[in-house]
DRENLUMTI-73141 format. One record per residue (C-alpha): x negated, y negated, z; residue in three letters. Coordinates in Angstrom, 3 decimals. Example, Ala and Ser with C-alpha at 12.3 -4.5 7.8 and 13.67 -1.06 7.14 Angstrom:
// residues 2
+----------+----------+----------+-----+
:       px :       py :       pz : res :
+----------+----------+----------+-----+
:  -12.300 :    4.500 :    7.800 : Ala :
:  -13.670 :    1.060 :    7.140 : Ser :
+----------+----------+----------+-----+
***
This chain:
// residues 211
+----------+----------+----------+-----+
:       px :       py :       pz : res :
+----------+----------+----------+-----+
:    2.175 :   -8.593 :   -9.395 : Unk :
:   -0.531 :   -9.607 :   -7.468 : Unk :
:   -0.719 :  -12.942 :   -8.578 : Unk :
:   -4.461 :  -12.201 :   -9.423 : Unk :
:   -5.628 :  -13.520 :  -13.338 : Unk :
:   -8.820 :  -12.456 :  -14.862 : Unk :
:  -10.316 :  -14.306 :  -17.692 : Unk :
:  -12.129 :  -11.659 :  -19.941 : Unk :
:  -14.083 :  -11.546 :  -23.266 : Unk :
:  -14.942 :   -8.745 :  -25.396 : Unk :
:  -18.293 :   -7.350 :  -24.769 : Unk :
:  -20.334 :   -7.125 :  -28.123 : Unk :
:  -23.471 :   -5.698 :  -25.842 : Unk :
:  -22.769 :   -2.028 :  -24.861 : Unk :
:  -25.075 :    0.949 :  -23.449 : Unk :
:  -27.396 :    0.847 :  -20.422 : Unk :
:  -28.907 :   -2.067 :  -22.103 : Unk :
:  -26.244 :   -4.177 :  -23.219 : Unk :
:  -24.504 :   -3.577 :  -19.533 : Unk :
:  -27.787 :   -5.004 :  -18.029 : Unk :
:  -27.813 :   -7.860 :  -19.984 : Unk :
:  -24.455 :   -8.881 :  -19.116 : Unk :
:  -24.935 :   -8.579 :  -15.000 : Unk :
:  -27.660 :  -10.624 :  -15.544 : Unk :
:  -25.401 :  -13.317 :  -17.464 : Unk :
:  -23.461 :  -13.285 :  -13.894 : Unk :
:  -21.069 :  -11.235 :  -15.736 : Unk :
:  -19.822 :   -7.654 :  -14.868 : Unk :
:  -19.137 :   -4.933 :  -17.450 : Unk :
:  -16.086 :   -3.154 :  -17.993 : Unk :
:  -13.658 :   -1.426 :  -20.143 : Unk :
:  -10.052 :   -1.602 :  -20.871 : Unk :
:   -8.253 :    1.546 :  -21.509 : Unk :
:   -4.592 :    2.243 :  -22.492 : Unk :
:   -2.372 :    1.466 :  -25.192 : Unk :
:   -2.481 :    1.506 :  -29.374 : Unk :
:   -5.564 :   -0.360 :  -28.754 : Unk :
:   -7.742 :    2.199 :  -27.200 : Unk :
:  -10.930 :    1.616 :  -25.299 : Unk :
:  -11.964 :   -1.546 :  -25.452 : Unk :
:  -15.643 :   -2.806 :  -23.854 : Unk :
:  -15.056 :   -6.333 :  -21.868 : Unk :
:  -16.916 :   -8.334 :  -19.257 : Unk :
:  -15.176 :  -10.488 :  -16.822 : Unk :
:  -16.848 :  -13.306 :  -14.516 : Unk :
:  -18.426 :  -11.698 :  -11.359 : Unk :
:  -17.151 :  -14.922 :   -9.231 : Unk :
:  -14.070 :  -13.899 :  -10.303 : Unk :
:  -13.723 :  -10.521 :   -9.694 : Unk :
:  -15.495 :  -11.341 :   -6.554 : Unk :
:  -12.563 :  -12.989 :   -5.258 : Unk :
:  -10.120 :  -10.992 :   -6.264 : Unk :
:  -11.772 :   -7.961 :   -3.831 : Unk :
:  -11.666 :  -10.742 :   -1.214 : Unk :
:   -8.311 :  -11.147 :   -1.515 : Unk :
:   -7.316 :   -7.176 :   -0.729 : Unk :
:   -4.995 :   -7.074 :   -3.377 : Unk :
:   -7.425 :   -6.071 :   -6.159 : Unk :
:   -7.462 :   -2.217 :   -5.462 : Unk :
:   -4.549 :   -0.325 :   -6.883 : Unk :
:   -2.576 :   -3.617 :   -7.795 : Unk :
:   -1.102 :   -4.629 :  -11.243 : Unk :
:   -2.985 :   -8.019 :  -12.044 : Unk :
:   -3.063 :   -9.996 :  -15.153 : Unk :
:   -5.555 :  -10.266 :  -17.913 : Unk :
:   -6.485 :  -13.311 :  -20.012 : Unk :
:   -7.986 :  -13.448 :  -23.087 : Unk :
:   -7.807 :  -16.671 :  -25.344 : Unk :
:   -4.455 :  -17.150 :  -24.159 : Unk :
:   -3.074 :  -13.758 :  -24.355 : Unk :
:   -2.288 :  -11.982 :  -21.024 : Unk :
:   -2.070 :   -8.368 :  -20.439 : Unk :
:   -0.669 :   -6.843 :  -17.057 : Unk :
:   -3.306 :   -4.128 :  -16.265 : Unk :
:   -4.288 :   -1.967 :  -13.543 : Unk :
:   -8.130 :   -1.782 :  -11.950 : Unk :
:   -8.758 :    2.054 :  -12.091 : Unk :
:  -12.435 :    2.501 :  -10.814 : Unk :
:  -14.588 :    0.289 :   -9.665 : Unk :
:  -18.389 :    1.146 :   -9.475 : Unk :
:  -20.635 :   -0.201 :   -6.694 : Unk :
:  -24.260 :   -0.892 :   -6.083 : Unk :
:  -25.339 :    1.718 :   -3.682 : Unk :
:  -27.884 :   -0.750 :   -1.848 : Unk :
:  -26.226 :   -4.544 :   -2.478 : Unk :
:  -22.502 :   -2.843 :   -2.960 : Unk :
:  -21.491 :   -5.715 :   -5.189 : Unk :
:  -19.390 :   -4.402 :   -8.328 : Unk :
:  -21.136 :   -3.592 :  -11.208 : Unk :
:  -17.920 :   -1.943 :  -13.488 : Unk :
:  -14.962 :   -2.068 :  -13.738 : Unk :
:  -12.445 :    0.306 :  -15.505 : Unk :
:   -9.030 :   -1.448 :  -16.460 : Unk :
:   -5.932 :    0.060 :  -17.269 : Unk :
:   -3.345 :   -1.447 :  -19.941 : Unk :
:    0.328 :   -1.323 :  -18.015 : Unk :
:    3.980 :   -2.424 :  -19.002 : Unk :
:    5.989 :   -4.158 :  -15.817 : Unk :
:    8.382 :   -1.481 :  -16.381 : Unk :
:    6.614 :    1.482 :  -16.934 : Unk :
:    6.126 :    4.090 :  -14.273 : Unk :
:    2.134 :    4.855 :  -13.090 : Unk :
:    0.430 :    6.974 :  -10.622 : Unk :
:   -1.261 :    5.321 :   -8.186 : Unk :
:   -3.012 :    5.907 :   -5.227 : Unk :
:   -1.317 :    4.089 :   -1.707 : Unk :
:   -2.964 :    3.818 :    1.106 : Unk :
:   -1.136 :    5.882 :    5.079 : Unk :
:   -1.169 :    3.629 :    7.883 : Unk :
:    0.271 :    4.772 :   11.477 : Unk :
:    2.457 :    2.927 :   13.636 : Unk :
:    3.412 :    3.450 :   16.962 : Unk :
:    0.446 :    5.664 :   18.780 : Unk :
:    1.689 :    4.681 :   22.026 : Unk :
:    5.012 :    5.986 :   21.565 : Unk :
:    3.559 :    9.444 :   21.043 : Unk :
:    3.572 :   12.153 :   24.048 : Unk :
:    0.973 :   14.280 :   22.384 : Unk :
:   -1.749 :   11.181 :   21.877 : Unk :
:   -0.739 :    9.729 :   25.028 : Unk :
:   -1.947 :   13.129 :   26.750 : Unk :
:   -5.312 :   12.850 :   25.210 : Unk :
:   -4.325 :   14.733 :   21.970 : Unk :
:   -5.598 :   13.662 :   18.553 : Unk :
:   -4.443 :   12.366 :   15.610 : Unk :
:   -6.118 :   14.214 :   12.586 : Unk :
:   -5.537 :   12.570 :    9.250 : Unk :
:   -4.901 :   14.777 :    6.191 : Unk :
:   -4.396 :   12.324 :    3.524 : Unk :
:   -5.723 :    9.162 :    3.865 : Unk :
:   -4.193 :    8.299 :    0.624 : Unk :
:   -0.934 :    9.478 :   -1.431 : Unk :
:   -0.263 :    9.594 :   -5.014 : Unk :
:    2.762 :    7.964 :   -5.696 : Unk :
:    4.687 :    7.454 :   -8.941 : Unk :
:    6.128 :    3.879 :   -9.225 : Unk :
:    6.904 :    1.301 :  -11.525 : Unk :
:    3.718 :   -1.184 :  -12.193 : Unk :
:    6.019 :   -4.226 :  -11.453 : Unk :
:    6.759 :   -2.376 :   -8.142 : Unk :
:    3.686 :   -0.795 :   -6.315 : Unk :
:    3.847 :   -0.451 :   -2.360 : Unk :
:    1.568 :   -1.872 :   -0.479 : Unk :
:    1.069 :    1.132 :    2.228 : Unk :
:    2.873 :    4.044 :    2.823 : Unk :
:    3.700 :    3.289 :    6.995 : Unk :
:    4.214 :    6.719 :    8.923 : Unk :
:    5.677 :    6.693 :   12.185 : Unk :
:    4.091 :    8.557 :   15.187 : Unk :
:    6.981 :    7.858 :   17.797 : Unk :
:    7.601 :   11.366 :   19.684 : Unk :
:    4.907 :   13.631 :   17.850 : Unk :
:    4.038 :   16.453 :   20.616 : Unk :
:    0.753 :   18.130 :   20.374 : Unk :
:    0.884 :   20.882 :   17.816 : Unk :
:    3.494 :   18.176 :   15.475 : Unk :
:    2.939 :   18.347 :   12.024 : Unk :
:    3.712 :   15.446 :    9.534 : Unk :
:    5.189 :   16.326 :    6.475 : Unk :
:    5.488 :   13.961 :    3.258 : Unk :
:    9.574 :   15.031 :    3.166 : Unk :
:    9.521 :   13.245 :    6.751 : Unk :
:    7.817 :   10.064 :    5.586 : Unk :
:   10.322 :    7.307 :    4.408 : Unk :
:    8.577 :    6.197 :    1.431 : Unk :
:    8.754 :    2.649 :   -0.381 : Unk :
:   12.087 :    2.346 :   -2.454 : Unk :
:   11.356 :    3.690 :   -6.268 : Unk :
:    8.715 :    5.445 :   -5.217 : Unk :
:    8.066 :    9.435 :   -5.286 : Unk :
:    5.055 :   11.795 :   -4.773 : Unk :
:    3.671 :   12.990 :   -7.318 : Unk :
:    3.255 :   16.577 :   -5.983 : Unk :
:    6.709 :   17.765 :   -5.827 : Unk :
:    6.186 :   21.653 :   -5.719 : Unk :
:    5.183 :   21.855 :   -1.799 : Unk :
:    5.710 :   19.999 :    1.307 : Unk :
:    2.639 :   18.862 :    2.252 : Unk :
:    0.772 :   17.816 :    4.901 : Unk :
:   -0.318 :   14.080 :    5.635 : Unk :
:   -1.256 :   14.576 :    9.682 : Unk :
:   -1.138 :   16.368 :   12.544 : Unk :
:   -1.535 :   15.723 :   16.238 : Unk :
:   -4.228 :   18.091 :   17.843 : Unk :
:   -5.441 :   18.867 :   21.228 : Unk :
:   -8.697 :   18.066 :   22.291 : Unk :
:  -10.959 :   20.821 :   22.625 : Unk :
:  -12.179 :   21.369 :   27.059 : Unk :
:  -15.155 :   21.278 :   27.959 : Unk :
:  -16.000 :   24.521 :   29.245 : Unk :
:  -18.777 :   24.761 :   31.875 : Unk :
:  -21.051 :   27.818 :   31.584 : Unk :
:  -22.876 :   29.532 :   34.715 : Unk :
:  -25.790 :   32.252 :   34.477 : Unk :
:  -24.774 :   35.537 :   35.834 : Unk :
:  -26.881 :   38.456 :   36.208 : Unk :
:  -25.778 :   40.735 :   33.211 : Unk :
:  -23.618 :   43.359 :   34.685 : Unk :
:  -25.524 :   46.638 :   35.896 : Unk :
:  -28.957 :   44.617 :   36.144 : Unk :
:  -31.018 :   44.739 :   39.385 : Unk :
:  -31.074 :   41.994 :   41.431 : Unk :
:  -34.473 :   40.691 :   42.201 : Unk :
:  -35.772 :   42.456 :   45.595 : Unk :
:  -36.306 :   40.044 :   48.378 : Unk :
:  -39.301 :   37.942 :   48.424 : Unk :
:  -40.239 :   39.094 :   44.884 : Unk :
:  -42.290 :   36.317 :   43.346 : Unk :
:  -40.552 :   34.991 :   40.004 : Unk :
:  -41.993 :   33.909 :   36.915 : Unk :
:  -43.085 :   30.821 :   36.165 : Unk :
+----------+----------+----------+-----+
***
């Protein structure tokens, strides 16, 4: 777990109105999904969930809910921006169990771009999936999936079966091997000269041209 607690309440004030009302109670709207329970509306401090973003383990990480005393491991599902001030204004929670397998989204980071021939020739890495969905245990979620670029030629292409993924964890499209990234080549420059198209007449000597 990410070590991350939320203090919540159950929001009494719903619709456009009701949400309103809360952000300006320097509160932020949400609602928790999952479980017997089913949908439930809540609102949650914005400080807090301020800091948790901060701390870059918000995003795709089991945290814990508290409410009066009773915690709840959960998992942030969307979270819905301001398009001009981009601080959050709702959050969708997810009810987990530790033990329970989810899918979740994990970030690709590459390693080693100087220990590729192809990049190191002026080819270029082109990014297929910036993102993988994995199927883990909540209690268990990988930080990044880490793919390794040492030797990829220009032309290479890097397949999920050749990515060593976190222990316990699996993709959740089994039924092809797809694509995460592949090293291109750059596209030349190719310089372009006027020619006279081919049977034209060449302009007869001292002929005045246009313009």
């Amino acid at each position: 777990m990410a070590g991350i607690v939320l203090n919540v309440e159950k929001r009494e004030r719903t619709g456009t109105g009701g949400a309103r009302a809360t952000r300006n109670s320097g509160l932020i709207p949400g609602v928790l999904y999952g479980g017997p329970r089913g949908a439930v509306p809540i609102e949650i401090n914005a400080k807090d969930v301020q800091m948790a973003l901060r701390s870059g383990k918000f995003v795709s990480h089991m945290v814990e809910l508290n409410h009066q005393g009773e915690t709840q491991p959960v998992i942030p599902r969307a979270i819905q921006f301001h398009p001009v001030t981009d601080e959050p204004i709702h959050i969708d929670l997810y009810r987990v169990e530790e033990n329970s397998e989810i899918d979740i989204d994990v970030v690709v980071h590459f390693k080693n771009h100087e220990a590729s021939p192809g990049l190191k020739r002026g080819g270029a890495l082109n990014i297929v999936r910036h993102t993988i969905k994995l199927r883990c245990k909540a209690s268990k979620i990988p930080e990044e999936i880490v793919v390794d670029l040492t030797g990829k030629e220009i032309g290479d292409s890097i397949h999920i079966s050749s990515i060593a993924l976190p222990e316990g964890a699996r993709p959740v499209i089994r039924d092809r091997d797809f694509t995460v990234a592949t090293i291109a080549g750059r596209k030349a420059e190719v310089e372009t000269t006027e020619t006279p198209a081919e049977g034209a007449a060449a302009p007869a000597e001292g002929e005045k041209k246009e313009g």
